[in-house]
C-alpha positions as CSV (number, residue, x, y, z in Angstrom):
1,X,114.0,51.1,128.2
2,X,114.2,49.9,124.8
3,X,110.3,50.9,124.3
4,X,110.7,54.2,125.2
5,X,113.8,54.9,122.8
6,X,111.6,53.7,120.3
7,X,108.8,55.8,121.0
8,X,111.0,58.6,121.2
9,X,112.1,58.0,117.6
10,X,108.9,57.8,116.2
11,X,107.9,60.8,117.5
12,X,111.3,62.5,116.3
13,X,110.4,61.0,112.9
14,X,107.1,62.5,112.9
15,X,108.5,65.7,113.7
16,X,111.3,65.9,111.2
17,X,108.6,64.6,108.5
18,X,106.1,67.0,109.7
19,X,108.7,70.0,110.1
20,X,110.2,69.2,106.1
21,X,106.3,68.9,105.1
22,X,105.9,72.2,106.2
23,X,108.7,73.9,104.5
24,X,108.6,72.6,100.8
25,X,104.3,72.9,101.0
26,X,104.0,76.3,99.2
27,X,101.5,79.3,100.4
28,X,100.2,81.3,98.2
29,X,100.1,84.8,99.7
30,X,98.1,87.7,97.6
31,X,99.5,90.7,97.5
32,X,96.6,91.9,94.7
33,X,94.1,90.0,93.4
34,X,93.0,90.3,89.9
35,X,91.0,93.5,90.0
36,X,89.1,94.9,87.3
37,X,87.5,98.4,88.1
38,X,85.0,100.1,85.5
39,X,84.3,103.5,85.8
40,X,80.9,105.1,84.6
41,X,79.1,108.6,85.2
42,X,75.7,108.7,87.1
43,X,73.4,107.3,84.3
44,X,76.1,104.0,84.0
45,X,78.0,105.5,80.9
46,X,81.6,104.9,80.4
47,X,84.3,107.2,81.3
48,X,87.0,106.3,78.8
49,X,90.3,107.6,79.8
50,X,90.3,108.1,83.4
51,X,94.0,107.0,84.9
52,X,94.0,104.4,88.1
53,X,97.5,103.5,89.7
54,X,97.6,100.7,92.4
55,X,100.5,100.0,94.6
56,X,100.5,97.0,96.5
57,X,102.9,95.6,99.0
58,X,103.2,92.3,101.5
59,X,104.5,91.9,104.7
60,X,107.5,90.4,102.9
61,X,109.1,93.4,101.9
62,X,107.8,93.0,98.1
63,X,105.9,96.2,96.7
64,X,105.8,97.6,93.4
65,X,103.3,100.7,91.9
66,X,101.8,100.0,88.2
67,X,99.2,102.4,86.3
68,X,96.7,101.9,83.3
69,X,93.8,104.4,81.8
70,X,90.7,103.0,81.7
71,X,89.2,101.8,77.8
72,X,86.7,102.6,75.7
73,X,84.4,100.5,77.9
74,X,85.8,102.6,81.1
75,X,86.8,99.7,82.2
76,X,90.9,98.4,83.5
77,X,92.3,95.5,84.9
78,X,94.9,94.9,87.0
79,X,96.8,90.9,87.2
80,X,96.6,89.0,90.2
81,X,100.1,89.7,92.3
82,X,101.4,86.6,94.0
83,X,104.5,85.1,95.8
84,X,105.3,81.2,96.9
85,X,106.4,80.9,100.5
86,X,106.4,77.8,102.9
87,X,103.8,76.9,105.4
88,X,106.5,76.9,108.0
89,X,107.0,80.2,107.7
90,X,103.5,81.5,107.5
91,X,103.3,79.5,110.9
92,X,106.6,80.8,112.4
93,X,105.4,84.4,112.0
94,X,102.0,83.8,113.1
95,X,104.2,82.5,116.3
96,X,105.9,85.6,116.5
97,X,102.7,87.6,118.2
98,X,104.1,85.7,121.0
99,X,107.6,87.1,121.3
100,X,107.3,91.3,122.3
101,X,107.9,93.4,118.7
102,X,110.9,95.1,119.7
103,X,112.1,91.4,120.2
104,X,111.9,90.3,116.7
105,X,110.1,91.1,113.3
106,X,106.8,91.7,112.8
107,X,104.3,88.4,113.3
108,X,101.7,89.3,110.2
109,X,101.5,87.6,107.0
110,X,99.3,90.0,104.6
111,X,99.3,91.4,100.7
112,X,97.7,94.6,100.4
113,X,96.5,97.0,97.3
114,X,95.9,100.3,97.0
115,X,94.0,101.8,94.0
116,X,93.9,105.9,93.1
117,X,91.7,107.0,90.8
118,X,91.9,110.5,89.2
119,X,89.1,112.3,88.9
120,X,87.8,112.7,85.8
121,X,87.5,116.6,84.2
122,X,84.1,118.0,84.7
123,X,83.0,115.1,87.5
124,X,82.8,114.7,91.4
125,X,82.7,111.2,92.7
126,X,79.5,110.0,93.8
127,X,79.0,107.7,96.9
128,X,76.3,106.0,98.2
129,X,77.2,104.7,101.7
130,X,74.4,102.1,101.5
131,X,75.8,99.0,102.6
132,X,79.1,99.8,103.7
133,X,80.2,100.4,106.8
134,X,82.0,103.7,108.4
135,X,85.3,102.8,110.0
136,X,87.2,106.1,111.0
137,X,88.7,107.2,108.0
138,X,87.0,104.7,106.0
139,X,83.6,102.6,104.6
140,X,84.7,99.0,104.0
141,X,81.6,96.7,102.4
142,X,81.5,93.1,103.1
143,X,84.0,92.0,99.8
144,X,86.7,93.5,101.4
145,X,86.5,97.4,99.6
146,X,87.5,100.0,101.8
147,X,87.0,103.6,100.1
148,X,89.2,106.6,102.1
149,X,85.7,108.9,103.3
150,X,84.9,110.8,99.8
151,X,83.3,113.2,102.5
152,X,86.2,114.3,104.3
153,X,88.1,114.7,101.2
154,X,85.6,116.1,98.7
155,X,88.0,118.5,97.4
156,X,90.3,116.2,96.6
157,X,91.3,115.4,92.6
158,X,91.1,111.4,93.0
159,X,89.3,108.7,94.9
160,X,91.1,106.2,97.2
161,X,89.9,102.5,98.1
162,X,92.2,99.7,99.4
163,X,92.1,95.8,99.5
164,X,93.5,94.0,102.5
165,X,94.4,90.3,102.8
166,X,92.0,90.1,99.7
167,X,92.6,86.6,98.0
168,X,89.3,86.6,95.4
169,X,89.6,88.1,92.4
170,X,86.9,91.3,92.1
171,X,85.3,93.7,90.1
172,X,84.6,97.0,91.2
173,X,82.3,99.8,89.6
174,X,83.1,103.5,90.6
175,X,80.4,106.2,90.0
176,X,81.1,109.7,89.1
177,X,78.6,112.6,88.5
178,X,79.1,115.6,86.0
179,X,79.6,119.1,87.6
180,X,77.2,120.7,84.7
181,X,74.0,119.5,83.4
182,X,75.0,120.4,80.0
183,X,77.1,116.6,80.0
């Protein structure tokens, strides 16, 4: 009797070690990675001046909108956006998918960004769908860019693309051609 009261300990131990392990090791979860986008017009110039806001949010509630112009090199970064939460609770919500939603909170743990860039005066926005992939509403490429089908919205006076669960840091070029010949 006296081996298996010990065995249960142990394994109590290891639990409550494990358990505190979990909730003081920190995860690092993204909401926007460091994102530098340069805009240029169909023969790779610059387009200083052209305004891109990006709102991101995470699955933690935390969301915020910030905006910038891009500079003489048409060119504008964005800071990597980050929060500090425990391992226990990325693994607790992952848990969750478990337990039906109108049960309890949502199970996900994700950051995402969304980027709008206003078209510049004089310029359309010119996509080549090589190498991305049509989803719906959407081409995503393999980095993890999704761009909002320039196609369907044509008429539109900005371009949309959106990161999701995106942890690396990127940079992202954005082509526009002139209307006139004359530019």
């Amino acid at each position: 009797m006296k081996l298996k009261s010990k065995h249960c300990f142990v394994v109590l131990t290891a639990l409550i070690i494990l358990t505190t392990a979990l909730a003081i090791l920190p995860y690092r979860l993204v909401a926007s990675p460091k994102s530098t986008i340069r805009i240029v017009d169909e023969k790779a110039r610059p387009l200083a001046g052209v305004r891109i806001s990006r709102e991101w949010e995470t699955s933690e509630g935390q969301k915020s909108e910030d905006h910038n112009v891009t500079d003489n090199d048409g060119q504008v970064t964005f800071e990597r956006v980050e929060f500090r939460m425990s391992r226990l609770k990325v693994i607790a919500k992952t848990l969750l998918i478990l337990v039906p939603a109108s049960c309890g909170p949502s199970w996900e743990v994700y950051g995402s960004a969304k980027f709008q860039i206003s078209r510049p005066e004089g310029y359309t926005f010119k996509f080549d769908n090589t190498g991305w992939k049509k989803n719906y509403a959407t081409y995503g490429n393999r980095d993890g860019i999704n761009v909002y089908d320039p196609l369907q919205d044509s008429d539109t006076n900005s371009v949309e693309f959106y990161t999701f669960n995106k942890r690396d840091d990127y940079s992202f070029t954005i082509t526009f051609s002139a209307l006139s010949t004359n530019l």
